[in-house]
Each structure stands twice: as structure tokens, then as C-alpha cells.
RONU-147757 format. One record per atom (N, C-alpha, C): x, y, z; residue in three letters. Coordinates in steps of 0.05 Angstrom, whole numbers, plus 32768, in hexadecimal, padded with zeros to 4 digits. Layout:
% RONU-147757
XYZALA ...
//
This chain:
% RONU-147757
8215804A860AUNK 8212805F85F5UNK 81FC805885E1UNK 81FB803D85DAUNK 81EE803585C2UNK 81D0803285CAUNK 81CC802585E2UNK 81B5802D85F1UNK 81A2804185F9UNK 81B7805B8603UNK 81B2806D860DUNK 8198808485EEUNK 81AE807485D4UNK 81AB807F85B9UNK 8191807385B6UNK 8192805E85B2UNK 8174804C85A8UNK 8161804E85C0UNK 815F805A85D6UNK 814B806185E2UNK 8142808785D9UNK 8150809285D1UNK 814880AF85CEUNK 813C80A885ABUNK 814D809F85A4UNK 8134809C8581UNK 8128808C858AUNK 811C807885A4UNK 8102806E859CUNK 80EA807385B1UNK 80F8808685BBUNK 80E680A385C2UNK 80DF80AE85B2UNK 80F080C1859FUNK 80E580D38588UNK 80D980C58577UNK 80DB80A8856EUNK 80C6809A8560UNK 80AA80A18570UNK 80A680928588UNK 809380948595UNK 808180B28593UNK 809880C58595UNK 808480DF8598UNK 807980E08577UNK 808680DE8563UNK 808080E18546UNK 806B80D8853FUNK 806D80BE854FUNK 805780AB8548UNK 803C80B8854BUNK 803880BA856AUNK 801D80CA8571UNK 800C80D9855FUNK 800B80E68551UNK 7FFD80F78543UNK 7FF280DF8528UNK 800980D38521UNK 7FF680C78508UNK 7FED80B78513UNK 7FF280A1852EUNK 7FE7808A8530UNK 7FC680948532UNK 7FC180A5854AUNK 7FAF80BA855AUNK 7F9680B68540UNK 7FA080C68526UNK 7F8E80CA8512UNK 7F8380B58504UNK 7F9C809A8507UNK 7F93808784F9UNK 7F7D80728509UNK 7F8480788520UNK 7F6B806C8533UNK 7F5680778532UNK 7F4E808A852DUNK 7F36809D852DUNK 7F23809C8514UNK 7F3480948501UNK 7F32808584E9UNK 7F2980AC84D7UNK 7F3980B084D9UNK 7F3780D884D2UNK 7F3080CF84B0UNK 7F2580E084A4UNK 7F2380D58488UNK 7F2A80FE8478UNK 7F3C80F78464UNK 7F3A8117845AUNK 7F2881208443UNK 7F24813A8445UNK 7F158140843BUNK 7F1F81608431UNK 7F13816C8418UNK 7F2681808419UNK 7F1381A08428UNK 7F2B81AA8432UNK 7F1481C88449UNK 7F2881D2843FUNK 7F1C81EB842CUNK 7F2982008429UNK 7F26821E843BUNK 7F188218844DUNK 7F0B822C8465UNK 7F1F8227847DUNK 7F3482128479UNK 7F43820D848FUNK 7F60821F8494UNK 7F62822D84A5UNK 7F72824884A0UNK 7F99824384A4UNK 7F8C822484ACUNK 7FAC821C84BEUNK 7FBC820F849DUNK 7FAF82098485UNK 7FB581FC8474UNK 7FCC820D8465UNK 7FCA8225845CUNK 7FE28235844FUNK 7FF582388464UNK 7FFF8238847EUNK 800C82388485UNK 8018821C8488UNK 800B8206848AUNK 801281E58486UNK 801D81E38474UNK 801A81F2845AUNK 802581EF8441UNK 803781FB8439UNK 8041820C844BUNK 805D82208446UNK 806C82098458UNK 806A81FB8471UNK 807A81E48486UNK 807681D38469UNK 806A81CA845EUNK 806C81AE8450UNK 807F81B48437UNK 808281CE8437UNK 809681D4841DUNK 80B981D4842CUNK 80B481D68441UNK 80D181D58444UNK 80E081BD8443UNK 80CB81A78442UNK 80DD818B8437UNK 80D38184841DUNK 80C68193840EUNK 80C2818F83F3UNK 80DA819883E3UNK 80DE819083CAUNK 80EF818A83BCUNK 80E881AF83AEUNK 80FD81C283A0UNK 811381BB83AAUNK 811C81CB83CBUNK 811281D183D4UNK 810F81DF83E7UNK 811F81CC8404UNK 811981B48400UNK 8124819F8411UNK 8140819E8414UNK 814C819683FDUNK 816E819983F6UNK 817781B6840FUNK 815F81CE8403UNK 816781E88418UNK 816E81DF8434UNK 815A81DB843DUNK 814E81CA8458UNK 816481C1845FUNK 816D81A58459UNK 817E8190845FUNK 819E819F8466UNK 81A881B08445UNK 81C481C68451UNK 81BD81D48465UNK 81AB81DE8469UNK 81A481E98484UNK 81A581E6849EUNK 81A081CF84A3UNK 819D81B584B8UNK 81B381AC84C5UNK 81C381A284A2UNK 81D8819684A8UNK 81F081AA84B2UNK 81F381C584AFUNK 820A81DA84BAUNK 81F981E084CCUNK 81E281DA84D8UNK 81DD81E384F6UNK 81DD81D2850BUNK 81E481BB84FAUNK 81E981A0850EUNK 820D81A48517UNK 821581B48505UNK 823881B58506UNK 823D81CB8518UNK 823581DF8514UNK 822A81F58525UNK 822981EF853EUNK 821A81E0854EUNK 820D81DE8562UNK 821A81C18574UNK 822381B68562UNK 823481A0856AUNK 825981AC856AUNK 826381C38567UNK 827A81CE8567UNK 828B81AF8556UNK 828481B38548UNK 829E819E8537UNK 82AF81B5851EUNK 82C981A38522UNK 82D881AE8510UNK 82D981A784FBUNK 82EB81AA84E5UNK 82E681A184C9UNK 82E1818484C5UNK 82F3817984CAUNK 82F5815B84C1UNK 82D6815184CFUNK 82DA814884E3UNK 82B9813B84EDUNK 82A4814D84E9UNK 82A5816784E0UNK 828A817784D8UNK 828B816E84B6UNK 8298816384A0UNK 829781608490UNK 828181378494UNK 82978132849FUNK 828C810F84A0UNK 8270811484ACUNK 8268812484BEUNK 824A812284C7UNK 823C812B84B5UNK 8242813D84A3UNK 82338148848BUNK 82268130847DUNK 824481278476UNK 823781068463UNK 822B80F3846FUNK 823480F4848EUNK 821B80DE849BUNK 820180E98499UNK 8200810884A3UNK 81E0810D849EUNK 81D681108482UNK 81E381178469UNK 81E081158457UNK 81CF80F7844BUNK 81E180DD8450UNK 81E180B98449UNK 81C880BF8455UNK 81BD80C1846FUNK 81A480B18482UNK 819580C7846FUNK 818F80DC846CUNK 817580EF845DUNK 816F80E58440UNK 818780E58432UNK 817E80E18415UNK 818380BD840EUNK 819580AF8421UNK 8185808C841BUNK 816680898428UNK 815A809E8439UNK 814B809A8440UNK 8130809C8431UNK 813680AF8419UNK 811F80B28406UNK 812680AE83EAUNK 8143809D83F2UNK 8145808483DCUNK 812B807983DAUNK 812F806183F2UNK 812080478401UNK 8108805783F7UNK 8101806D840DUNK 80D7807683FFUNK 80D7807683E7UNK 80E5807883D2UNK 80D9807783BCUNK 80E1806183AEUNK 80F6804F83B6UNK 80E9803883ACUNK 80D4802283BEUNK 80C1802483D2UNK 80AE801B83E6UNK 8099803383D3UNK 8094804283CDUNK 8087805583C1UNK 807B804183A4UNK 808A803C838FUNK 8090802D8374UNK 80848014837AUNK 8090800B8390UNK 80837FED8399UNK 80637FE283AAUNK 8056800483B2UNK 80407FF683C5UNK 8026800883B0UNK 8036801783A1UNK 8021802D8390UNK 8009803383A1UNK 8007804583BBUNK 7FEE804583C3UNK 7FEB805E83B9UNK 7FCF806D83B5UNK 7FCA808183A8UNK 7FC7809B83B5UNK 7FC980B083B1UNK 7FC380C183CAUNK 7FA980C883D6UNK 7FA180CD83E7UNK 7F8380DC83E7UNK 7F7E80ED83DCUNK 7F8480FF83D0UNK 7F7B811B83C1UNK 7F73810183AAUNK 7F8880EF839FUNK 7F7C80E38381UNK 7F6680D48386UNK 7F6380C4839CUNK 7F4B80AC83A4UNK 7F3480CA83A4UNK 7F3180DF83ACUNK 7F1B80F083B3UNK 7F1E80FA8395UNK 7F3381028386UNK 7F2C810C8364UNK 7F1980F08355UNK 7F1E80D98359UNK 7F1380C98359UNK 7EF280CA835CUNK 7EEB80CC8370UNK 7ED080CB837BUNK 7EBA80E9836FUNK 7ECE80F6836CUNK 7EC68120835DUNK 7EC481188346UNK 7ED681128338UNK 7ED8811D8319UNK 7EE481018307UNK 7EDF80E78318UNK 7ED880D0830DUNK 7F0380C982FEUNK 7F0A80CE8306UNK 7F2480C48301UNK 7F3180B7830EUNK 7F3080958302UNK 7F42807B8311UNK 7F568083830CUNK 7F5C8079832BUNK 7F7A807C8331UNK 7F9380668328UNK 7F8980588320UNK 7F958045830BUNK 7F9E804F82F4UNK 7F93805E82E6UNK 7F95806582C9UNK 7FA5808082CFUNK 7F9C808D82E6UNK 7FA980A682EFUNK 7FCD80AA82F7UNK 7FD080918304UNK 7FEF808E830BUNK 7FF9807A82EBUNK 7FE6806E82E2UNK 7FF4806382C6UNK 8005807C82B4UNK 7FFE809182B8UNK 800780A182A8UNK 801D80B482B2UNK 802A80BA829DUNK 804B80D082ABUNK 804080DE82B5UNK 805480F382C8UNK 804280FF82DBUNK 8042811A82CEUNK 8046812682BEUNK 8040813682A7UNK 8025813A82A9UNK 80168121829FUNK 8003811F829AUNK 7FEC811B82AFUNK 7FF8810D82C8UNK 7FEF811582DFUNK 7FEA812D82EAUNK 7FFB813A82E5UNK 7FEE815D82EFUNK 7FDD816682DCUNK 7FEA816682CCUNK 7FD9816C82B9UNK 7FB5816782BCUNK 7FB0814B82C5UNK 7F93814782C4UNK 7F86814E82DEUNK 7FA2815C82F5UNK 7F9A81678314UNK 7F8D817D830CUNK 7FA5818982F0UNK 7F9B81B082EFUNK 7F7B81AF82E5UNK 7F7C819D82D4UNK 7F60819E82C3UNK 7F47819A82D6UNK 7F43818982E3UNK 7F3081818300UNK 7F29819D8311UNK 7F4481A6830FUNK 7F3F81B8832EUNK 7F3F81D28325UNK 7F4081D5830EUNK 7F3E81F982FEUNK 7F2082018310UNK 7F21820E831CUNK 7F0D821F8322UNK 7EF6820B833AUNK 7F0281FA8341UNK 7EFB81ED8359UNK 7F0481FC8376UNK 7EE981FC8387UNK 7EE582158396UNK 7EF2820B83B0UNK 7EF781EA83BAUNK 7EF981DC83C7UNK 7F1A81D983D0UNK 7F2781E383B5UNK 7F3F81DB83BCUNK 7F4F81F583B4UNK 7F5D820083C0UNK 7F70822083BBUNK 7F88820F839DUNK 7F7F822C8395UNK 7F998229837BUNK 7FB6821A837BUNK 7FB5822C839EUNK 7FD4822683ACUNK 7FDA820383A7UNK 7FC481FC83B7UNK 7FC681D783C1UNK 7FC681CB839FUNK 7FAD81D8838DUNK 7FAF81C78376UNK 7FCB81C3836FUNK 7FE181DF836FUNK 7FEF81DA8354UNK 800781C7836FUNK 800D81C28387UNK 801981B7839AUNK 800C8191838CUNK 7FF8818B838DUNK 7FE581748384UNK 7FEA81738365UNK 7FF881898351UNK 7FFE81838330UNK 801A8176833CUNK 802C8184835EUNK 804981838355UNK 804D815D8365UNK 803581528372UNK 803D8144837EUNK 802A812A8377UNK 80348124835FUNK 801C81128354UNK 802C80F6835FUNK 803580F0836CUNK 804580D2836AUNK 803180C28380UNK 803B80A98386UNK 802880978396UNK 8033809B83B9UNK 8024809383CBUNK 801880A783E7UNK 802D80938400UNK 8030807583FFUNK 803E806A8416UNK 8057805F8408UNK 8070806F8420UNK 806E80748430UNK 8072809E8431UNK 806C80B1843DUNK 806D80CB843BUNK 808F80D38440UNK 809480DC842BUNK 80B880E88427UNK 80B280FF8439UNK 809E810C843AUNK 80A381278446UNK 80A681218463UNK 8091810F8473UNK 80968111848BUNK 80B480F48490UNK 80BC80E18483UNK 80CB80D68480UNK 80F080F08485UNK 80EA80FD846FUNK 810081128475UNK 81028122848DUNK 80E681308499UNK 80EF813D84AFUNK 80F1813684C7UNK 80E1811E84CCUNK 80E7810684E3UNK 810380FE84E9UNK 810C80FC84CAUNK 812E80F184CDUNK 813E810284DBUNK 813B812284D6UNK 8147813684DFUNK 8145813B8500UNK 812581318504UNK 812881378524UNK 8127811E8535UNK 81278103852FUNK 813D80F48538UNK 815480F8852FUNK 815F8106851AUNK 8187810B8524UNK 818C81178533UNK 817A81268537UNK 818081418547UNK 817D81338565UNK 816981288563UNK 81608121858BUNK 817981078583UNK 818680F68578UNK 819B80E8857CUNK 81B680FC8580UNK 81BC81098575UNK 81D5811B856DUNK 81D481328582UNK 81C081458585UNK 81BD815E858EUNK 81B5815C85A7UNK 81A2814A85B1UNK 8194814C85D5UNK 81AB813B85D7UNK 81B0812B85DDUNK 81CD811D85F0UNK 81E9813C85F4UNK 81E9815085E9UNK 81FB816085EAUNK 81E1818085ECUNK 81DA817B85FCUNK 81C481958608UNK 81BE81A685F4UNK 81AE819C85DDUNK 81AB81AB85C2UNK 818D81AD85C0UNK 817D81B185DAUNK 815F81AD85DFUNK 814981BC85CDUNK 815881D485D2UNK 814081DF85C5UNK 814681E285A1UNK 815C81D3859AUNK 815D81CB8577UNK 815181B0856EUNK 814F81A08583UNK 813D818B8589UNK 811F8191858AUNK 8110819C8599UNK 810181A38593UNK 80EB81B1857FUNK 810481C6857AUNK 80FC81C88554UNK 80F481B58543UNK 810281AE8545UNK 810B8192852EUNK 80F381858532UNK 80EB81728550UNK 80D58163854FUNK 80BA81728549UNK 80B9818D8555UNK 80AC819F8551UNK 8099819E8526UNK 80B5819F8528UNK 80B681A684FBUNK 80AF818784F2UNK 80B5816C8500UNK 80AF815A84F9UNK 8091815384F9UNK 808B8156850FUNK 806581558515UNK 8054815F8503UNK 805F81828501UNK 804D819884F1UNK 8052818684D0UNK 8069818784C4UNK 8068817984AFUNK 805C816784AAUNK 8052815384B2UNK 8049813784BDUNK 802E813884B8UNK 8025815384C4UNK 800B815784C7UNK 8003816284B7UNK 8009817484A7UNK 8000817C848AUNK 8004816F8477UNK 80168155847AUNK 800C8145845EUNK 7FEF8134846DUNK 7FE381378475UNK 7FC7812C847CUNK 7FB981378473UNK 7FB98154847EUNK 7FA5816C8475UNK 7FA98177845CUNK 7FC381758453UNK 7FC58179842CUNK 7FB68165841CUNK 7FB081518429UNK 7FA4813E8414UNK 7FB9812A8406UNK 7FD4812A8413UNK 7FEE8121840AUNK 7FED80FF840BUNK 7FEA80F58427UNK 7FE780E08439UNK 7FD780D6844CUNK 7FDA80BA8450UNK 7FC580B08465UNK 7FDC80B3847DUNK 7FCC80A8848FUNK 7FDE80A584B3UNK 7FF0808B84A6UNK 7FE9807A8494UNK 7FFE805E849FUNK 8019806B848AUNK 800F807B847AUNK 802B80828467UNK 803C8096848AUNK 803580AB8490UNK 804380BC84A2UNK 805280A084BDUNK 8039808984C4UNK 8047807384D8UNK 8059806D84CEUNK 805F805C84B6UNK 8076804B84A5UNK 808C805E84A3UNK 80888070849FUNK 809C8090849AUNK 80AE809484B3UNK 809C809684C0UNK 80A8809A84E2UNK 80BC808384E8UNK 80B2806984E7UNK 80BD805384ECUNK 80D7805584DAUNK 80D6805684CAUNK 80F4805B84B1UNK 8102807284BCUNK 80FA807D84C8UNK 8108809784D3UNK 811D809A84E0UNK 810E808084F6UNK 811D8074850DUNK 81328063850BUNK 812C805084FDUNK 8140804884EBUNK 815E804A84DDUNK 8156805C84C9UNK 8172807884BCUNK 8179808884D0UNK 8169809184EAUNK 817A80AE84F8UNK 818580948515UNK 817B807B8515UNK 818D80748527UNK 81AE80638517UNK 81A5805984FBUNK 81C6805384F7UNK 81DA806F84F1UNK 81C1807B84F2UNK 81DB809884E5UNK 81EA80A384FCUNK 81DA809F8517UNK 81E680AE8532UNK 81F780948537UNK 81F680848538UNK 820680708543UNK 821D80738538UNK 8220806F8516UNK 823980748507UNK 82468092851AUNK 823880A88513UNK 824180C5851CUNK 825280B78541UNK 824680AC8550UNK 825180AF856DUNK 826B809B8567UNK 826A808E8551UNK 828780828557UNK 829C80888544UNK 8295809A852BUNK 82A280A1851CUNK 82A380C6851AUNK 828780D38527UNK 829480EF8529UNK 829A80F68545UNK 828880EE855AUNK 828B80F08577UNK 829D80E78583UNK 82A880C8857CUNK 82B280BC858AUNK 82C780B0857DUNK 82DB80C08569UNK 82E580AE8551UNK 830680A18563UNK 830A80898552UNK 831A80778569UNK 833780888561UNK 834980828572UNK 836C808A8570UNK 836F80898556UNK 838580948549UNK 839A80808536UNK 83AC807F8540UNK 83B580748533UNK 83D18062853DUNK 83E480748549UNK 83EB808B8531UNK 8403809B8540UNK 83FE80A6855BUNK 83E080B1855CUNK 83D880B9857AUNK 83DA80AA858DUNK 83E2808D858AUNK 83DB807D85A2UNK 83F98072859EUNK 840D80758592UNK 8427806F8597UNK 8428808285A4UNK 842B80A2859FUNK 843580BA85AAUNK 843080B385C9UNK 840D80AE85CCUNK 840C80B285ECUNK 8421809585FAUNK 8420808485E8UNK 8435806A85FEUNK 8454807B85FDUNK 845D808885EBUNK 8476809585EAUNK 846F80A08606UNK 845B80B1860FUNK 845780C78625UNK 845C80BC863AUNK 
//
């Protein structure tokens, strides 16, 4: 069983992986294209694990994981809190690895290089004041849509490791742990589907590099394999009690 588990998440690692490793080999560098047509729709996917919109996401997820797995009350409640623990310790940990490696984002290293603002002095300050010096920069800057600036006022914090693709990775390794072992294929596929696309617009937002989305992935794998493991022996597979296993020796 435990095998069977840690080979399907480190598959879905493997597929996750691909796209950022891909970029980071290529050595992709961002830049901002506002002529790029795929970007407002990247940014409506990147909002669905943005705050607060995520919390939506996650209740969502989690009654369609109950849904689709036919559980009844009691083990549809305990898998709630298992998928609940693995998502939000999971962007515990990113944000304190976030506090501890301070890397900066690219939109700030490129505000940097435009309009001469160290990123030192830039994250020194509340993030109040961080947007604040995003809105001022980008007022009437032709380069970057209104939309992305005021997304870049709401997301001033520091870049490794990425919560967004960190969160939706987790979801589609629970899903390919939880849901494909019980023929749930094409909710699996979604899922990895929503994990990639997310993944990939914090590149093209200007959010993250490839090694924040790799480290992300890797953490992914991580949280959605202790969380399936707990779930197969405590919601799938939960052991006798006692009275049930007197009754059947009574039988």
C-alpha cells in the first residue's frame, strides 16, 4: 500500500516538476509583455489560490474530495482535517522559509533596474508602504496592465519558496494519492491540470523564479504524501475497535 502510495506522488512530483525545471535550464529570464494575451487569463488561475479566494478553493476541494470518495460523516469529517493540516501547515513552513531566505521577487529586482529602487530598502519597509511605492512607479506605466500592478501592490512579500504553486501542487498530489487509486481520473487530472497552469503564471506574473515553483513542488510531495498515508490508515483503512472484534469472535 505504502509503496504503491509513494510511487504515484513521485510521479506527480516528477510531472510538476517538468515545467519549472524545463525553464530553469533554459535559463528563461522575465520580463514584463503586456501584448501577451494568455496573461489575464493566468491571472484569474493565479487568483484562485490567492488569498482570499484560496480558503474558497480549498472548501471546495475538500467536499469534492468527500463527494467523490462516497464517505460518510465521521471519516468525511477526519479527511477534511487531514486535508485541511497538509494545505495550511504547508504555507505555514513557506512562510516561515519565505522570512528566512528573503529572496526578492522579479517584478522588484526589474523595479530596481526601471525606477532605481533597492530591494533592500524596499522589503525593509511594512508592506503598506511597499505597495504603496509599486502604485507610485507604475501609475501610468504602459508596460505593465493596471490589473498586474495593483496584484504586485497586493503581493509585496519575498519570492522562495511560491505558496501559490506550493498550495495547488498539494491538492493534485492528494488527489492523484486519494482519488486515482479509487478511479477518480479525470478529477486527477484537473487538479494536475490547475497545478501546472498555476505554476506557470507565477513565472509570467513576475511573481517567481523556477527554483521557488522546484522547492514548492518538492514540499508538495512531502505534505500530500504524509497526509494520504495518515487518510489510508485512519480514513480508508481505519483499524477494528474492540467491541467490533469481540462481537465477530462472539459470531
Amino acid at each position: 500500500m505504502l509503496s504503491g502510495l509513494a510511487k504515484r506522488i513521485f510521479i506527480g512530483v516528477l510531472v510538476l516538476l517538468v515545467m519549472p525545471v524545463f525553464v530553469w535550464l533554459i535559463d528563461w529570464t522575465w520580463t514584463p509583455n503586456e501584448d501577451n494575451p494568455t496573461l489575464k487569463p493566468l491571472f484569474w488561475m493565479t487568483e484562485t489560490a490567492s488569498s482570499p479566494w484560496g480558503a474558497i478553493t480549498s472548501v471546495v476541494l475538500a467536499l469534492w474530495f468527500v463527494w467523490r470518495l462516497r464517505l460518510v460523516f465521521k471519516p468525511s469529517a477526519l479527511l477534511i482535517v487531514i486535508l485541511m493540516v497538509a494545505i495550511v501547515g504547508g504555507q505555514g513552513i513557506k512562510s516561515v522559509i519565505k522570512e528566512t531566505m528573503e529572496e526578492p521577487r522579479p517584478f522588484v529586482l526589474w523595479m530596481e533596474g526601471e525606477f532605481q529602487v533597492d530591494d533592500h530598502a524596499f522589503y525593509a519597509l511594512p508592506r503598506k508602504e511597499r505597495a504603496r511605492i509599486v502604485e507610485q512607479h507604475l501609475k501610468g506605466e504602459e508596460r505593465v496592465p493596471p490589473w498586474l500592478s495593483k496584484h504586485w501592490e497586493r503581493e509585496t512579500g519575498y519570492s522562495f519558496p511560491s505558496g501559490h504553486t506550493l498550495f495547488t501542487s498539494t491538492w493534485a498530489l492528494l488527489g492523484l494519492g486519494m482519488l486515482f487509486p479509487r478511479r477518480r481520473y479525470i478529477s486527477v487530472v484537473v487538479l494536475m491540470t490547475w497545478a501546472i497552469t498555476v505554476a506557470g503564471s507565477r513565472l509570467l506574473l513576475g511573481m517567481h523564479w523556477p527554483e521557488d515553483l522546484i522547492v514548492s513542488v518538492l514540499l508538495s510531495g512531502l505534505f500530500a504524501f504524509l497526509a494520504c498515508w495518515v487518510a489510508e490508515f485512519r480514513v480508508f483503512s481505519p483499524k477494528p475497535t474492540a467491541v467490533t472484534t469481540r462481537e465477530k469472535c462472539e459470531e
